[in-house]
VOMARGU-622885 format. One record per residue (C-alpha): residue in one letter; residue number from 1; x, y, z. Coordinates in nm, 4 decimals, padded with zeros to 6 digits. Example, Ala and Ser with C-alpha at 12.3 -4.5 7.8 and 13.67 -1.06 7.14 Angstrom:
BEGIN
{"A", 1, {01.2300, -00.4500, 00.7800}},
{"S", 2, {01.3670, -00.1060, 00.7140}},
# end
This chain:
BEGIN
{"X", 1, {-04.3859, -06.2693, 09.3137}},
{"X", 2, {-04.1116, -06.2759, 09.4852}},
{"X", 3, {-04.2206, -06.4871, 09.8055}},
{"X", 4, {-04.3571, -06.7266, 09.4985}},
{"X", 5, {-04.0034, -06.7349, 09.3658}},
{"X", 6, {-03.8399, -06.7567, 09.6476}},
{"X", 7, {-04.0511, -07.0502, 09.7853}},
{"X", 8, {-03.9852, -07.2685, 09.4281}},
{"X", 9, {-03.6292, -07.2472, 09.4478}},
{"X", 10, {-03.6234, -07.3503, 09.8119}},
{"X", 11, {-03.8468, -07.6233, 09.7212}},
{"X", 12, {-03.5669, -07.7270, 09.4490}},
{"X", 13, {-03.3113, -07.6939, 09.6458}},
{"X", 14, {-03.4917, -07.8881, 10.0222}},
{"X", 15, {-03.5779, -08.1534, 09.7774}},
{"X", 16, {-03.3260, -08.1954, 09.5012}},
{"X", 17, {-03.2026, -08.4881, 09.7474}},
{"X", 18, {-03.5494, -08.6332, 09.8542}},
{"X", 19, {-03.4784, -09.0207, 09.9221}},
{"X", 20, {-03.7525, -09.2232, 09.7018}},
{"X", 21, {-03.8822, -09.5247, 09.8131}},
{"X", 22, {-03.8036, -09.8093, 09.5836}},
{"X", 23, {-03.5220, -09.8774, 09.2840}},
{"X", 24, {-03.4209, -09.5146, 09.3458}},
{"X", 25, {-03.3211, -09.5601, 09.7497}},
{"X", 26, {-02.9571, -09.5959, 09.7555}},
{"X", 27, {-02.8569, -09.9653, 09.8430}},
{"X", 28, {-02.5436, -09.9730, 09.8676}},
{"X", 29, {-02.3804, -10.0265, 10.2087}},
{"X", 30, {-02.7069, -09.9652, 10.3535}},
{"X", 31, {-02.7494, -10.0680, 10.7623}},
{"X", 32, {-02.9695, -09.8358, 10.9088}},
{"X", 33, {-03.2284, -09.8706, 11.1333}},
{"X", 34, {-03.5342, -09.9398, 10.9374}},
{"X", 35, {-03.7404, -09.7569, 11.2527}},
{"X", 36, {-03.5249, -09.4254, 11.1776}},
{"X", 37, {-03.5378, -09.4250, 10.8505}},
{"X", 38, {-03.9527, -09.4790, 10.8547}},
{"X", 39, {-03.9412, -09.1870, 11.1174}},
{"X", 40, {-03.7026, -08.9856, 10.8294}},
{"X", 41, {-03.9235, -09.0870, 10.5630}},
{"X", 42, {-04.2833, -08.9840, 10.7707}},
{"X", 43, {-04.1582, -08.6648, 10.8332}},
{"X", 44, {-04.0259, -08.6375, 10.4953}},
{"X", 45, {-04.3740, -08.6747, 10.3529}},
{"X", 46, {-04.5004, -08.4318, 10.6035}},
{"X", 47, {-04.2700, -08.1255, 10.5316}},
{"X", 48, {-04.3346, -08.2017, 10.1462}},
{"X", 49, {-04.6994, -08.1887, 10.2172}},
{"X", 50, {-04.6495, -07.8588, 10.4440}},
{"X", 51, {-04.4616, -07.7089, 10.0992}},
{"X", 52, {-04.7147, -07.8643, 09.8335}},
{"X", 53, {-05.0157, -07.6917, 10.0471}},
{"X", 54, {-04.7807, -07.3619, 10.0711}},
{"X", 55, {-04.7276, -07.3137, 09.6860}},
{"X", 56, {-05.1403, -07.3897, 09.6738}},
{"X", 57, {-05.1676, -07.1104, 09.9547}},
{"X", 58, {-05.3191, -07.3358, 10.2076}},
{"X", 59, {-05.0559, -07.2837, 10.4463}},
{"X", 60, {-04.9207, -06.9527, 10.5943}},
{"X", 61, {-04.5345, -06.8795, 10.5586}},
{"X", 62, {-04.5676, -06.8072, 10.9082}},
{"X", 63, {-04.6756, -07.1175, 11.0247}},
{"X", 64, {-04.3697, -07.2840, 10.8938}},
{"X", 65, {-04.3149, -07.6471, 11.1143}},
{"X", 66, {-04.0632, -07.5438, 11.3267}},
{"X", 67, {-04.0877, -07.8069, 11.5890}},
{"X", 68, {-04.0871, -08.0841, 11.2211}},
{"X", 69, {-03.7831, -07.9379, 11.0455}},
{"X", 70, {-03.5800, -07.9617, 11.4178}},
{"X", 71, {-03.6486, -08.3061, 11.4685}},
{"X", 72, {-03.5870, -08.3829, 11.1310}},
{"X", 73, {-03.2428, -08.2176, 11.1438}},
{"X", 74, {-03.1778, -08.4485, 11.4778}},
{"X", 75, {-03.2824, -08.7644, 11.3142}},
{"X", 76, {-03.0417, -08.6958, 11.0317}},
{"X", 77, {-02.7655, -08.5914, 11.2375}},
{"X", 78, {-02.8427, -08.8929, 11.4477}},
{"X", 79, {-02.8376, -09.1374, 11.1268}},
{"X", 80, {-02.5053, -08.9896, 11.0002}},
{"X", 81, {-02.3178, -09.0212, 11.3378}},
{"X", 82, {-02.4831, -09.3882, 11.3631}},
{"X", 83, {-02.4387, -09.5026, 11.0463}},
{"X", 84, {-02.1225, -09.3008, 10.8808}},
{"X", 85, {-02.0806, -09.5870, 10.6604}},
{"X", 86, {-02.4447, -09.6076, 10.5407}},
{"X", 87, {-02.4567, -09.5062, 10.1715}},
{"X", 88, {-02.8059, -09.2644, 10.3415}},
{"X", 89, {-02.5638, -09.0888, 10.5615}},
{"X", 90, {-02.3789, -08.8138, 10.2706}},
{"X", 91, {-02.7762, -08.7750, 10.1667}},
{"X", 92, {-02.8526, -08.6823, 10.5076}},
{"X", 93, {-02.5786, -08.4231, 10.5845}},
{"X", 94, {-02.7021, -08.2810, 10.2567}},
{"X", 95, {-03.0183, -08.2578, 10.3798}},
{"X", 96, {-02.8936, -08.0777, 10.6799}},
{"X", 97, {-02.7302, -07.8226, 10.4761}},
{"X", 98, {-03.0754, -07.7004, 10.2946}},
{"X", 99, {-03.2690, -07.7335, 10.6081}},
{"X", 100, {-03.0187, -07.4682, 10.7534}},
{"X", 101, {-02.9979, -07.2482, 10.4664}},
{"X", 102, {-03.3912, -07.2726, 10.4671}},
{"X", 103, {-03.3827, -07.1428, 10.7909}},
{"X", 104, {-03.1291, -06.8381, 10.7216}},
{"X", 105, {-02.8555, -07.0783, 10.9514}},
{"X", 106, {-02.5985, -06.9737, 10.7096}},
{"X", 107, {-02.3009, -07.0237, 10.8969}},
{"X", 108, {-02.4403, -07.3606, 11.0156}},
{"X", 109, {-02.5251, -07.4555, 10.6376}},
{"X", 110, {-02.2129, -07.4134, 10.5038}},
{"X", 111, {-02.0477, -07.5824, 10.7907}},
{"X", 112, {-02.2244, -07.9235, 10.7041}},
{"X", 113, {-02.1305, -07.8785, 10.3717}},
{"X", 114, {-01.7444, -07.8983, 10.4992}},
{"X", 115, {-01.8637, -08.2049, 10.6874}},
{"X", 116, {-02.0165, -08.3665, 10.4017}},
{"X", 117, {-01.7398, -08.3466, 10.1550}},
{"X", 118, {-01.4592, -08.3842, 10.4699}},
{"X", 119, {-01.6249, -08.7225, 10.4828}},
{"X", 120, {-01.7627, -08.7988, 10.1447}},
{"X", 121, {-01.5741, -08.6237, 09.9301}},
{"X", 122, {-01.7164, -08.8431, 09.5966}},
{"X", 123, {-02.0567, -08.7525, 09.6671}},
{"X", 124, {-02.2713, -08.7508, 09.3857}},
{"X", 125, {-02.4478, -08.4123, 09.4073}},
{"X", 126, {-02.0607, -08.2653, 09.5236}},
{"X", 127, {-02.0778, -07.9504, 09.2410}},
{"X", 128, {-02.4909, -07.8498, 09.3761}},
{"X", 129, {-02.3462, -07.8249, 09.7581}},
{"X", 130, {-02.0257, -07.6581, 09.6744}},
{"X", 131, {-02.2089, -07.3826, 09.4512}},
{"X", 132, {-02.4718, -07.3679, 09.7261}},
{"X", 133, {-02.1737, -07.3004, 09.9649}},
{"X", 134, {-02.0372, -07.0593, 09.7555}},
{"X", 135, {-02.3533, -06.8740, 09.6518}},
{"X", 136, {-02.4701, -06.8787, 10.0306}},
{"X", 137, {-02.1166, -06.7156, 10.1255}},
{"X", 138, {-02.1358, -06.4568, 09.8795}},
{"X", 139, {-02.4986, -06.3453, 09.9243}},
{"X", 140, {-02.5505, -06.4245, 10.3011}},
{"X", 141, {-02.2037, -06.4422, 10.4886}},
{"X", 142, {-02.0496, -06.1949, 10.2543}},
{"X", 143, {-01.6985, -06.4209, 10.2916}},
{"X", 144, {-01.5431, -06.3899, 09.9827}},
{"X", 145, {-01.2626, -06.6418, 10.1218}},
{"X", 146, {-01.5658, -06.9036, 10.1626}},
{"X", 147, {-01.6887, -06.7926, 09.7860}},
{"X", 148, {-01.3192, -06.8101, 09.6476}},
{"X", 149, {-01.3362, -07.1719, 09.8250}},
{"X", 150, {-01.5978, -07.3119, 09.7056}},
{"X", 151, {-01.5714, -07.2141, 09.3936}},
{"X", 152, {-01.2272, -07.2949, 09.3191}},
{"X", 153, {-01.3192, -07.6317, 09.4578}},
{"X", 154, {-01.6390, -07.6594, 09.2307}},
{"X", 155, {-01.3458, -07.5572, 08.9386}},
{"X", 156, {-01.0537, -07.7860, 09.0800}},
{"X", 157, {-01.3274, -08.1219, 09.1613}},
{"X", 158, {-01.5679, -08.0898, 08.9065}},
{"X", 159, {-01.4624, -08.2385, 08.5986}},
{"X", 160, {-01.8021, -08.2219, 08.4106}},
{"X", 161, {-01.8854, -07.8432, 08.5014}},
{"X", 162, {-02.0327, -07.7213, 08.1513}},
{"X", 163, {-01.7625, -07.4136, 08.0240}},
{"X", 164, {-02.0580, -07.1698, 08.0593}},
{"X", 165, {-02.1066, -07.2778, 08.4610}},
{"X", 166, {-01.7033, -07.2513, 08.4800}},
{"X", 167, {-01.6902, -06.9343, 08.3054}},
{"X", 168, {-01.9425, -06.7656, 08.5479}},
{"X", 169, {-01.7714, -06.9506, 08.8156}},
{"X", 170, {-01.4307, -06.7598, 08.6957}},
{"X", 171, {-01.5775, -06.3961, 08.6478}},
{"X", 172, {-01.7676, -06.3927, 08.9485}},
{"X", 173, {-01.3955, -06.4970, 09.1118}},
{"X", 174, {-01.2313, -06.2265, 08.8926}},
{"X", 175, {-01.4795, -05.9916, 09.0373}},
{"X", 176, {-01.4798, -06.1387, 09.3966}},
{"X", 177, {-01.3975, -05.7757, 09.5590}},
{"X", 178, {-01.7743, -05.6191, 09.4846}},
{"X", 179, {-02.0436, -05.7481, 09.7047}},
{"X", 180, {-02.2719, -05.9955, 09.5100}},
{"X", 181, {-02.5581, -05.7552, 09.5195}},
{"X", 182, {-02.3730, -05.4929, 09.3487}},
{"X", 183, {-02.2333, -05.7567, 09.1187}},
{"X", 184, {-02.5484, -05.8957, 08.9789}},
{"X", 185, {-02.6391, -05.5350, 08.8702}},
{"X", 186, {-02.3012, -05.4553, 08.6918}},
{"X", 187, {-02.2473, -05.7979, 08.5521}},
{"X", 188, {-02.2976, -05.7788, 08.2021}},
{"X", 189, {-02.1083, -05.4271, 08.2126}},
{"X", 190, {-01.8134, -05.6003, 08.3652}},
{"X", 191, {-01.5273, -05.7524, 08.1330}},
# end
């Protein structure tokens, strides 16, 4: 169950960003190489395949595409430093970020989410990568001055945070000194 969980929320998360073909592509500014972004795209479709067959246990967690998700973390690091203007690029550091928390490259994870908002800082999806940061901090990295970060970034640059989301956001803060683990359990008992 909790492999099952685990694997829907990653799915969420690796694809909450997936680049559609058609009126949804971002246009804007676009100058890529139309041979990279096929290549992008290909694998793309193959990784979503590898996760589709995975939820319909035709595919092992253990023979998770390795050798796919590396060259797909090249290509995008290869767009973004090619195309830094190209309205793909902030899409593709995103991507980065999930593909390294999916493969427990914490530090590495949040790191690109640094890069992404250093360099984009209006990016659309800004509050999902900063609470990713901050939940991957707190759970993973156990770096409450990451958490505090992120978080009081998430507070600070996210106008349209609903109050319940900001209200977590400040008692998790207000409770920043117990591990996250420990946290979750004592919660509700917490004031």
């Amino acid at each position: 169950m909790k492999l099952t969980s685990f694997i829907v929320v990653l799915l969420v998360v690796v694809f909450s960003c997936t680049r559609k073909h058609g009126s949804n592509q971002p246009k804007i500014g676009y100058t890529g190489s139309d041979s990279l972004t096929k290549s992008i795209a290909l694998k793309e479709k193959s990784l979503k395949n590898y996760y589709h067959n995975l939820m319909a246990d035709e595919n092992s967690i253990d023979s998770l595409p390795n050798q796919l998700i590396n060259s797909l973390l090249k290509e995008y690091q290869l767009y973004y430093k090619t195309y830094p203007e190209d309205s793909l690029s902030p899409y593709y550091l995103d991507k980065i970020h999930q593909l390294f928390t999916q493969e427990k490259q914490y530090t590495y994870a949040v790191d690109w989410v640094d890069t992404l908002l250093d360099h984009y800082p209006n990016y659309p999806n800004k509050s999902l990568v900063l609470y990713s940061a901050a939940t991957t901090s707190d759970l993973y990295l156990l770096d409450s001055n990451r958490v505090k970060k992120y978080y009081n970034r998430m507070l600070n640059e996210c106008p349209k945070l609903k109050n319940q989301v900001k209200n977590q956001i400040s008692h998790r803060l207000k409770y920043i000194e117990i591990p996250y683990l420990e946290y979750i359990e004592k919660k509700h008992f917490l004031k």
